[in-house]
N, C-alpha and C positions, 0 to 999 in steps of 0.2 A: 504494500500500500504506500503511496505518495502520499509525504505531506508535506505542504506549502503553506508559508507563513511569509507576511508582507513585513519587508521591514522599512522603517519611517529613514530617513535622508541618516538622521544621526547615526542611527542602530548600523545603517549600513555602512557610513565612513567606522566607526568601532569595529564594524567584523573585518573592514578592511584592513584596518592595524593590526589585528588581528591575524589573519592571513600572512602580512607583512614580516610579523613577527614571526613566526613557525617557521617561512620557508627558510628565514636567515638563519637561525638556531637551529633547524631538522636542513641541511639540504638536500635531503633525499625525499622530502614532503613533496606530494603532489595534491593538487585538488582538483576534484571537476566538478562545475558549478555550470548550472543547468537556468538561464534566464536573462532577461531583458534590462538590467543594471546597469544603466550610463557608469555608476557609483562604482560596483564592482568590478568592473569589464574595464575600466580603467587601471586599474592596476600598471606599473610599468613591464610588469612581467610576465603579464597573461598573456599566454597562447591561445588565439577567438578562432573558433570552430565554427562558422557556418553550412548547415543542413539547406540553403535555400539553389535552387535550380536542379534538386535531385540526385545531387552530391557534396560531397565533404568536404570546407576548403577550408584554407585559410583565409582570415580575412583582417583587414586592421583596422584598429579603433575608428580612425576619423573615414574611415568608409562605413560602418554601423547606419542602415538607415532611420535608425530609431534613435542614433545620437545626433547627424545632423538635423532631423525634422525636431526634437528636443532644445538641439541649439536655436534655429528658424524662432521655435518658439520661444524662449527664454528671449533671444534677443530683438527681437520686433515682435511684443507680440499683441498688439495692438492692431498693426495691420496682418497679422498672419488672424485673429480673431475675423478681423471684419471681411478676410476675403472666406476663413470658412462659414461663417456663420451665414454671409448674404448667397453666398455659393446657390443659383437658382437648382442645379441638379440635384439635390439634396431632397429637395420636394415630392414626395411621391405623384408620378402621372397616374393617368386614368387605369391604364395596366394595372401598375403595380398596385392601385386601391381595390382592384378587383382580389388579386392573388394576395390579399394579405401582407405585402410585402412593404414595410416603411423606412422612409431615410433613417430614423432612428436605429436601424442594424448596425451590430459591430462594423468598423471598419479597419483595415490591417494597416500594418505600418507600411505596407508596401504601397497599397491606393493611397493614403497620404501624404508619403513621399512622392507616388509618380503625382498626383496631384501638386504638390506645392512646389514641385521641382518645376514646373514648366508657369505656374502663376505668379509666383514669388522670385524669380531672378535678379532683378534688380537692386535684394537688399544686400549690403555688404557693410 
């Protein structure tokens, strides 16, 4: 059985020292940490394993597209708000009110990325 627990900003720079500490004092310590952690996955020393496109790669921090769409948003995010919130395709059409189906569904970090990657270019 999985179990998963959210931990707040703080808890998680703590585990991160945490971590920190071990590997310096064990160097034979390894960890595999399973999650979407700007906080974590920062580390200097982590090895990032992405599973996306149907295989195994490597991949580095400032490629993470859930770290840049985090950044986007931390750093504008007044207009990264206002272009998703007026975002007219969010709105369910006539379709999708038939099928049940509303903007309100998950959406993944990938459709927000490919979305803000081509609406939002200009900030820097």
């Amino acid at each position: 059985m999985s179990r998963r627990a959210a931990l707040s900003p703080q808890r998680e720079l703590a585990f991160l020292v945490l971590l920190h500490d071990t590997l310096h004092k064990h160097k034979d310590a390894q960890f595999i940490i399973s999650g979407h952690s700007p906080l974590l996955l920062g580390h200097p020393e982590a090895q990032i394993l992405s599973f996306d496109g149907g295989k195994i790669h490597e991949i580095g921090y400032e490629d993470l597209q859930f770290v840049q769409i985090a950044r986007r948003f931390l750093n504008h995010r007044q207009n990264f708000l206002q272009q998703l919130l007026n975002d007219p395709s969010r709105i369910p059409n006539e379709e999708q009110k038939k099928c049940g189906v509303f903007w309100r569904q998950s959406v993944s970090w990938r459709q927000l990325h490919a979305h803000f990657s081509c609406c939002l270019p200009s900030f820097s």
